[in-house]
C-alpha positions in Angstrom: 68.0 -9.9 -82.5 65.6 -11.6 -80.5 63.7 -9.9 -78.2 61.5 -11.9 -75.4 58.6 -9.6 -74.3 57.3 -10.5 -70.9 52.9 -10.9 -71.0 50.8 -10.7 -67.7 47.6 -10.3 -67.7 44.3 -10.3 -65.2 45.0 -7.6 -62.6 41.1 -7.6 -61.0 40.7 -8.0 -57.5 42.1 -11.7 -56.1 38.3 -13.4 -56.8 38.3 -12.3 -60.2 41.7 -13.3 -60.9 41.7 -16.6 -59.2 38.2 -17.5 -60.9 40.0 -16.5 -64.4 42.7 -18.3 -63.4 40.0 -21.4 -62.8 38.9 -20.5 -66.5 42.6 -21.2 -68.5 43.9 -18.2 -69.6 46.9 -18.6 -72.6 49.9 -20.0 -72.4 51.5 -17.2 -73.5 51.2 -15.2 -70.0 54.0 -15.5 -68.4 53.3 -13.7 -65.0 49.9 -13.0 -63.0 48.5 -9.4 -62.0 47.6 -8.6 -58.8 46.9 -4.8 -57.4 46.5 -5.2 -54.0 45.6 -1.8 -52.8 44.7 -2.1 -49.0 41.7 0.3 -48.3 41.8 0.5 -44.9 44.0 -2.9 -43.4 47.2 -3.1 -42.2 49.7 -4.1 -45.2 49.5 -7.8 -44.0 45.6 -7.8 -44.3 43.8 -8.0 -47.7 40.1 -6.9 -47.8 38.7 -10.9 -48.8 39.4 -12.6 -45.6 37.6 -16.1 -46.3 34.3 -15.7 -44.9 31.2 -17.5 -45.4 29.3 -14.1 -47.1 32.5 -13.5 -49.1 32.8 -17.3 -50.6 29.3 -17.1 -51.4 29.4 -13.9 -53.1 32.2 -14.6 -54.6 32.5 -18.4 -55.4 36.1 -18.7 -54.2 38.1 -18.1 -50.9 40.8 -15.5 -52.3 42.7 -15.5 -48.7 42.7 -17.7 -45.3 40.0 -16.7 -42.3 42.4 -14.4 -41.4 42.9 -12.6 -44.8 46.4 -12.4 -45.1 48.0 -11.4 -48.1 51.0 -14.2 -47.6 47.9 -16.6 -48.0 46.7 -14.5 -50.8 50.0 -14.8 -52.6 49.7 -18.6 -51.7 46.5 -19.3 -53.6 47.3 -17.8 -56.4 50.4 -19.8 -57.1 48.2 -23.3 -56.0 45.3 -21.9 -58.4 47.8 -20.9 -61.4 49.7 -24.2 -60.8 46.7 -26.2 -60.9 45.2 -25.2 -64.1 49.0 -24.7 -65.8 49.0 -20.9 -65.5 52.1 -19.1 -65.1 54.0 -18.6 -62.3 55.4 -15.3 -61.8 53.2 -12.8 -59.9 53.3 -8.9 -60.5 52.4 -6.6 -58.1 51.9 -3.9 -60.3 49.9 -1.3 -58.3 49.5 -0.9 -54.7 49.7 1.3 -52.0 47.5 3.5 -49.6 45.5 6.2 -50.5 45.5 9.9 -48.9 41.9 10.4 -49.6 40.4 11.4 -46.7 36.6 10.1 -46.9 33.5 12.9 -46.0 32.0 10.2 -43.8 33.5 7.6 -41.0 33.2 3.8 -41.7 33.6 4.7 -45.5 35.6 1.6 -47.7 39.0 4.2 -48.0 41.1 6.0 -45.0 43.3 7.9 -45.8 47.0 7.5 -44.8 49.7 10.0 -44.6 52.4 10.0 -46.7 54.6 8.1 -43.9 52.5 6.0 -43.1 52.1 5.4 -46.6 55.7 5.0 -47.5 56.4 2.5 -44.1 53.5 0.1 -45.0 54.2 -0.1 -48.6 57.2 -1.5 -47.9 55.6 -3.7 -45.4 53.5 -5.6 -47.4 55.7 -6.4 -49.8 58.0 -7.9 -47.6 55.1 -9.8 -45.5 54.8 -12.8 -48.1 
C-alpha cells in the first residue's frame, strides 16, 4: 500500500514565512504554516498591519493598512503562487491566551475562556 504523507512546513510569524516563501522552499511541501495567534486584536486583525516601520523592519507587507487577516491569508497564496510554493494553508495553532499580563499596555491580554471560544471561531471564518 501506498501511503501519501501530507509536508508543511514554515509556521513563523507571516514576515518570516512570506520572506521564506520569497526564498523557494521544496517542492515537496504541500501546504504552508501559519499560527496566527492574536495577542490582543480582534480575530479579524493580525498584529502586522502594513505600516511604514513594520515594512521596513520587516522587508515585506505581511497584511493590508488595515491588517486583516483575510488580506493575510491573501498574500500568502499570491507570495506561494508566485515563487511555485504550495497552495494549501494550515492554520495549525491559534487562539487567545488567558494570561493575564502584571502590567497594562503589555503585547498579551488575556481573554476568558468565552471570549476565547467565540473569537476562535471568528477568525477562522473571517477569510
Amino acid at each position: 500500500m501506498n501511503h501519501k504523507v501530507k509536508v508543511i512546513a514554515l509556521g513563523s510569524v507571516a514576515p518570516v514565512n512570506l520572506r521564506q516563501l520569497a526564498m523557494g522552499i521544496s517542492p515537496a511541501v504541500d501546504g504552508l504554516v501559519d499560527h496566527p495567534y492574536s495577542p490582543h486584536t480582534v480575530p479579524e486583525i493580525v498584529p502586522w498591519a502594513s505600516t511604514p516601520s513594520l515594512v521596513k523592519r520587516d522587508g515585506i507587507a505581511s497584511a493590508d493598512e488595515q491588517g486583516t487577516f483575510a488580506s493575510q491569508i491573501r498574500l500568502y497564496r499570491e507570495q506561494s503562487a508566485k515563487h511555485h510554493g504550495p497552495g494549501e494553508i494550515w492554520l495549525t495553532e491559534f487562539g487567545y491566551t488567558t494570561f493575564q499580563p502584571a502590567k497594562p499596555g503589555e503585547f498579551y491580554s488575556g481573554f476568558t475562556p468565552s471570549a476565547q471560544a467565540k473569537w476562535s471561531v471568528s477568525q477562522i471564518t473571517s477569510w
